[in-house]
C-alpha positions, 0 to 999 in steps of 0.5 A: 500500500503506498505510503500516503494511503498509509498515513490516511489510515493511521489517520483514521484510525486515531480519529476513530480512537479518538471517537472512542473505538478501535476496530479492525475493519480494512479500509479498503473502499475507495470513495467511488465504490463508497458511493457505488454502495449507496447507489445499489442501495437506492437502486432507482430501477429497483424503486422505479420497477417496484412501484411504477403500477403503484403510482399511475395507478394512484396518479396517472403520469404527473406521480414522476413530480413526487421524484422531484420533492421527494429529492429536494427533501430527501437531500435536505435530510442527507445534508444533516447525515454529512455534517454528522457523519462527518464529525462521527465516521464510524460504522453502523451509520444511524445508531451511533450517529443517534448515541453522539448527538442525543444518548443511549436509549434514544440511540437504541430506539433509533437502530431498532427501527432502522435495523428492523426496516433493514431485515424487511426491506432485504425481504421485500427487495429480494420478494419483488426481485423474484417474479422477475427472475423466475420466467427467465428460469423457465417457472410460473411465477407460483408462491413456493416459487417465487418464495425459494428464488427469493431466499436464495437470492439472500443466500447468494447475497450473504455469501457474496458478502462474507467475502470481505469489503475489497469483494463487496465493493467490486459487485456493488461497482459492478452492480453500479455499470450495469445498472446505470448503463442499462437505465441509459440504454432502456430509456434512450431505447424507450425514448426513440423507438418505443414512444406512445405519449406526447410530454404534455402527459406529465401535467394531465392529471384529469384521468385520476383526480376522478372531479375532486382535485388532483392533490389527493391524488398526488399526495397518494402516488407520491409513495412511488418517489419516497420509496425510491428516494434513500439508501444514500445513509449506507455509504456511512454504515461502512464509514469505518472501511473507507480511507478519510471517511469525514470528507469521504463519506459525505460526498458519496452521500450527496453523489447517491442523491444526484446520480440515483435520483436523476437516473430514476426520473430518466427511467419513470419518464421514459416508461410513462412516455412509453406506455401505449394505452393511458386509461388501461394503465391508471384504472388498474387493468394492466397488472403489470405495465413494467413488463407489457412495455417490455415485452412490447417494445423489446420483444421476448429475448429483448425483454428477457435481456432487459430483465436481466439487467434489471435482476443484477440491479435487484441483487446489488440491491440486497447486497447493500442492504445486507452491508448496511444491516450487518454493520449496524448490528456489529456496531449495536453488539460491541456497544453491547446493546443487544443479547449476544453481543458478545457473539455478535461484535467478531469480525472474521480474521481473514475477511474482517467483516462482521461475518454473525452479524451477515447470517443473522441478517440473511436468516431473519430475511429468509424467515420473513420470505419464508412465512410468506408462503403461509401468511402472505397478507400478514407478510405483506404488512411486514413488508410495508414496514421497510418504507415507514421505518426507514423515515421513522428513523431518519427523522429521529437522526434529524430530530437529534441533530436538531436537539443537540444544535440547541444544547450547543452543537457546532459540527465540527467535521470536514463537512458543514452547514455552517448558519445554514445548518439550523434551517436546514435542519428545520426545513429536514424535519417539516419534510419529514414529518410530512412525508411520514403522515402521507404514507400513513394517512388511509388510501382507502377508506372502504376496506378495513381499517387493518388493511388502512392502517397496517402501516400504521400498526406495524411501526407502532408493534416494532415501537412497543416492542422495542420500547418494552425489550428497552425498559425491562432489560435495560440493554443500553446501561450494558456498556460504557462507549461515549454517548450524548456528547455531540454538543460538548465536542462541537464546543470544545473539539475534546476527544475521548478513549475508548472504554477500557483503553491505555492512555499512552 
């Protein structure tokens, strides 16, 4: 390794010492596979394919305008992930971020939502991956079916991932290629030969505002961009396995908004301009549009060729996401709060990855895939967790950062706001609260009310749950690693040891 790489790394590492840890993770992701890494994780062909029927259907083609505020809003939050992230590079991303700016209980209450979103997102990326795979494996996309592909696409995940940071980092750039080329090529493809709509389709929203105004409409379909619209928080869930991770990390986290978001309005507006009969698409008698424009414009190998590209964005996908899990659960385990840790905090010698926290995530997963083969409504609801849980989350990071700002906080890494910081903030948290209760509120309101508010229900059992795991065993009094100490840092630059460390 050249010399100034080593000097960046033992720089580094004295940072991290500094914060409070030592670790033995290599750090061996450059900046563009950092990035590479949030990409595949937001994956915009993934948010796009996945929830493109779920959006014309709600509002017809104006829904591509909920990329727009959900980016804008989105990147607002993102802004505030830099200026912590940056002062607190390590790994695990949410969780230790909550513990710096606020204390334990609240950064515990915060990786439990998160890893719990993690665990079913990894379900339903790898469930909605599934019947995409399985006509090009020549089966009817049958439950059982599309059940067992789904599990061995974690399967395949957790092993690609076992083989250490270097390996991890070269799939998801690889992952990266073929998606953004392929997204490039689809819609230049789409955009010349397969064109069925003039532009003006965007702002027509007449077919789905059924005479009562478009607005509930497109608060309705905006579910398809705040789907599409995270995954950039990755890049510093492995903060500790890239080289200067305070400047690093925060512009991976800004190039995952730009790059992946602009890639999913490419792709959504060239698969609306694509779409040959309008009415048959937003009153819902074409199950699938993804695939009828496919198979209508590429044919059947053209399609089958597409939708390959598309599965390698399905399995970068859950790579990530099994990257981001894993090591928000080592961080969780050598602070020692949660059962096990002792078990869970090893990274592997040969790989120095967390290796029982990769299995466990891949297993809770297939657990989740599995029961849906019995319980595939309950499953359902579990799945639409991810989504919720995921802004759950960001928001309590946003809310932390908030707090800690009035007890004194003054980011002080490579990346700041600067006076900008506190309406940035304030401007973080309104998008977020509203994003929240637009995906909470009912779409409707003739069925039953579990079906309105499942959403609702689930994050409210995950918050019970945690709370009471929380209360009774006190996981967070376990250990002694810094926490609540964001202000006093921003004020003084004081440093602290980790536990139990000699003081040279």
């Amino acid at each position: 390794m050249p010399d100034r790489q080593g000097h960046a790394n033992d720089a580094d590492a004295e940072q991290l010492y500094a914060l409070g840890y030592v670790t033995k993770f290599n750090r061996s992701m450059t900046l563009w596979e950092n990035f590479a890494l949030g990409f595949t994780y937001l994956s915009p062909v993934v948010g796009v394919y996945s929830v493109f029927d779920v959006g014309m259907a709600a509002g017809g083609p104006p829904m591509i305008w909920s990329y727009l505020v959900a980016t804008l809003g989105q990147l607002l939050v993102c802004l505030i992930f830099c200026e912590v992230v940056s002062q607190f590079p390590i790994s695990g991303g949410l969780y230790p971020w909550a513990r710096r700016l606020v204390g334990k209980r609240w950064a515990w209450m915060a990786g439990w939502i998160y890893g719990w979103a993690l665990f079913t997102t990894i379900a339903a990326v790898a469930a909605g991956a599934a019947p995409f795979m399985a006509p090009l494996l020549g089966f009817d996309a049958t439950p059982r079916v599309t059940t067992t592909i789904a599990i061995a696409l974690v399967a395949l995940s957790t092993a690609i991932n076992l083989g250490g940071t270097k390996f991890l980092a070269r799939i998801a750039m690889f992952g990266f290629v073929c998606e953004i080329a392929g997204a490039l090529l689809v819609g230049i493809y789409l955009y010349a030969v397969g064109r069925h709509q003039p532009l003006r389709v965007v702002f027509d929203g007449s077919g789905v505002a059924h005479g009562g105004g478009y607005l509930a409409a497109f608060l309705a379909a905006a579910v398809a961009g705040l789907f599409s619209c995270y995954g950039f928080e990755a890049c510093g869930d492995l903060a500790e396995e890239t080289p200067n991770p305070g400047l690093s990390v925060p512009r991976a986290m800004r190039r995952t908004i730009y790059v992946g978001m602009a890639a999913a309005v490419f792709v959504c507006l060239a698969l609306i301009l694509a779409v040959p009969d309008m009415h048959a698409v937003t009153n819902g008698s074409v199950a699938d549009p993804v695939e009828r424009i496919l198979i209508t414009d590429f044919g059947s190998s053209g399609s089958r060729l597409v939708v390959l590209v598309v599965m390698i964005s399905f399995v970068s996908c859950i790579l990530s996401l099994q990257a981001a899990a894993s090591r928000l659960i080592f961080a969780y385990a050598r602070d020692e709060m949660v059962a096990g840790s002792a078990w869970l905090n090893k990274l592997a010698v040969r790989t120095q990855v967390p290796e029982r926290a990769l299995l466990l995530c891949g297993s809770v997963a297939c657990i989740i895939l599995f029961m849906g083969m019995f319980f595939q409504d309950a499953v359902a609801t579990i799945v639409n967790f991810a989504v919720i849980g995921i802004y759950a989350a960001f928001q309590m990071i946003v809310v932390g950062a908030l707090w800690a700002r009035r007890q004194g906080w003054r980011p002080a890494g490579q990346f700041t706001l600067g006076s900008r910081g506190m309406a940035v903030n304030v401007a973080a948290l309104v998008y977020g609260v509203a994003a929240i209760l637009d995906m909470l509120w009912p779409r409707t309101p003739a069925e039953p009310w579990y079906v309105n508010y499942a959403m609702s229900a689930t994050l409210a059992a995950v918050v019970a749950t945690g709370g009471a795991y929380m209360l009774i065993l006190r996981p967070y009094d376990r250990g002694d690693a810094p926490a609540g100490d964001a202000s006093a840092l921003g004020r003084s630059g004081a440093s602290t040891v980790p536990a139990g460390a000699a003081v040279e």
